[in-house]
N, C-alpha and C positions, 0 to 999 in steps of 0.2 A: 561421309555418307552422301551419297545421290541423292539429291534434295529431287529430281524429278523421278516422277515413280511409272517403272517400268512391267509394273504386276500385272499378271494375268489371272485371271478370276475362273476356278474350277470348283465343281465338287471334290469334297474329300474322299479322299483314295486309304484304304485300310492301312497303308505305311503310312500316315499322318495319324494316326490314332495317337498314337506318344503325347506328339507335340500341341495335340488339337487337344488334346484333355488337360493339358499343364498351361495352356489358356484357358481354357474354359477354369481350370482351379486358381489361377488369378483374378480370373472376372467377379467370381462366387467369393473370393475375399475379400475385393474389394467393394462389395456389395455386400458385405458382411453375412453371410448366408456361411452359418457354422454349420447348417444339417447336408452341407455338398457332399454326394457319396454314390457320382460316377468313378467308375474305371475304365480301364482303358478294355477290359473285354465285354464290359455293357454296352461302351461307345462304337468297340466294334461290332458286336452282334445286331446292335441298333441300325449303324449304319449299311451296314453289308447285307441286313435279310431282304426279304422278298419284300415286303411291303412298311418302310424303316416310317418309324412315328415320327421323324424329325429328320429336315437337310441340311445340312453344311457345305456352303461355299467355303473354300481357302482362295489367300490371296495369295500368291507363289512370286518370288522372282529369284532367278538366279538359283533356283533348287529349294530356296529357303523360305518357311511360311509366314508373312508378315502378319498375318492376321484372320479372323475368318466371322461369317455369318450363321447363326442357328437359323431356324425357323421350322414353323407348321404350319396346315391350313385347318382352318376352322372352315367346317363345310357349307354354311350360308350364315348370311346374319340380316337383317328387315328387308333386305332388300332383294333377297333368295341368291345373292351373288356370294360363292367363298372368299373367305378373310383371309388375306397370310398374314400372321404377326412375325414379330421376328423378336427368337427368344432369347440371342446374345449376339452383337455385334464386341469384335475386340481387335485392337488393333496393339502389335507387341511397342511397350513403350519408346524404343528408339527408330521408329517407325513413326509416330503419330506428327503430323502435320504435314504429310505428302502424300497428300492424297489418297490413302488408302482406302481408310474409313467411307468415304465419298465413292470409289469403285465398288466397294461391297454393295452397297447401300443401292447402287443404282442399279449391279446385277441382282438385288433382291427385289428392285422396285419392277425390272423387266422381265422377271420370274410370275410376279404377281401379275402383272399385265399378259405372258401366255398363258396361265392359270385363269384370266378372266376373270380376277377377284377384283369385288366393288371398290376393297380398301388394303390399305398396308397398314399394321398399327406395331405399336410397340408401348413397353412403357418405360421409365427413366427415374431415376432415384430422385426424389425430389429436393437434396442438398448437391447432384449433379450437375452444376451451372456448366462446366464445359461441354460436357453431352448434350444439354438442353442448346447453347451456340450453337452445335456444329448440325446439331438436328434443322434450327431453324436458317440455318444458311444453305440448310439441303430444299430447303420448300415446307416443311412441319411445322404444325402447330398442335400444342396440348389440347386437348378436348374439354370446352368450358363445362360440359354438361353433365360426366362422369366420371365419380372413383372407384377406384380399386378397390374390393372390397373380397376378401376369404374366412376360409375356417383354418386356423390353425390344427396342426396333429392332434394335440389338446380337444380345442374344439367341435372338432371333425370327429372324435369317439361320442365323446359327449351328447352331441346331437342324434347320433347313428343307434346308440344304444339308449335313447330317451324313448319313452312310450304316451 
């Protein structure tokens, strides 16, 4: 393997749909997320309509996708500037430690900067020690100030149908 990484960072193109979804279904397992229940013609219809709720960058080299970026924007937060989070970074495993993860990261970092968002955020499994490294050797730091906090499907009825 080419220890120096020669990838080039695009959006996803509808013939990655395959391979961009059988990552994205390794991410969601590794993240233990058993309710994962994209496919590959939601991914495409998402990605290819007029106004897609989510971008994907790939990292391509040599024809082949090493890896790729989700994201959204959240349209302002206190500051009236939009947020991009970013809602999977992955990078395929005989890939990782060439700099991959670090080109995504930086064309999502300069997405968000012509987008004119105040911030980039993401978040990170909190038994993730290697993501949390490689995030703070990128410049990140965890947010001392706030958690994560949802309704589960469960919960999410329960409130909705409460009076």
């Amino acid at each position: 393997m080419d220890k120096i990484v020669r990838a080039s960072i695009r959006p996803m193109r509808e013939e990655d749909s395959a391979i961009v979804l059988a990552m994205m279904t390794a991410l969601a397992a590794f993240e233990r997320k058993s309710g994962f229940r994209i496919g590959a013609a939601e991914l495409r219809r998402w990605q290819m309509g007029e106004l897609p709720p989510f971008g994907v960058l790939v990292a391509e080299e040599g024809g082949a996708l090493l890896g790729y970026a989700a994201y959204y924007t959240v349209p302002f937060k206190d500051d009236l500037r939009p947020a991009l989070m970013l809602k999977g970074l992955y990078v395929e495993p005989a890939q990782r430690g060439r700099g991959v993860g670090r080109l995504l990261l930086r064309a999502i970092a300069r997405l968000a900067r012509e987008k004119q968002c105040g911030r980039l955020q993401w978040f990170v499994l909190k038994d993730n020690d290697r993501a949390k490294a490689f995030y703070r050797g990128c410049g990140a730091a965890a947010d001392p100030d706030w958690e994560r906090w949802g309704l589960a499907p469960d919960a999410l009825d329960r409130l909705a149908d409460s009076s």
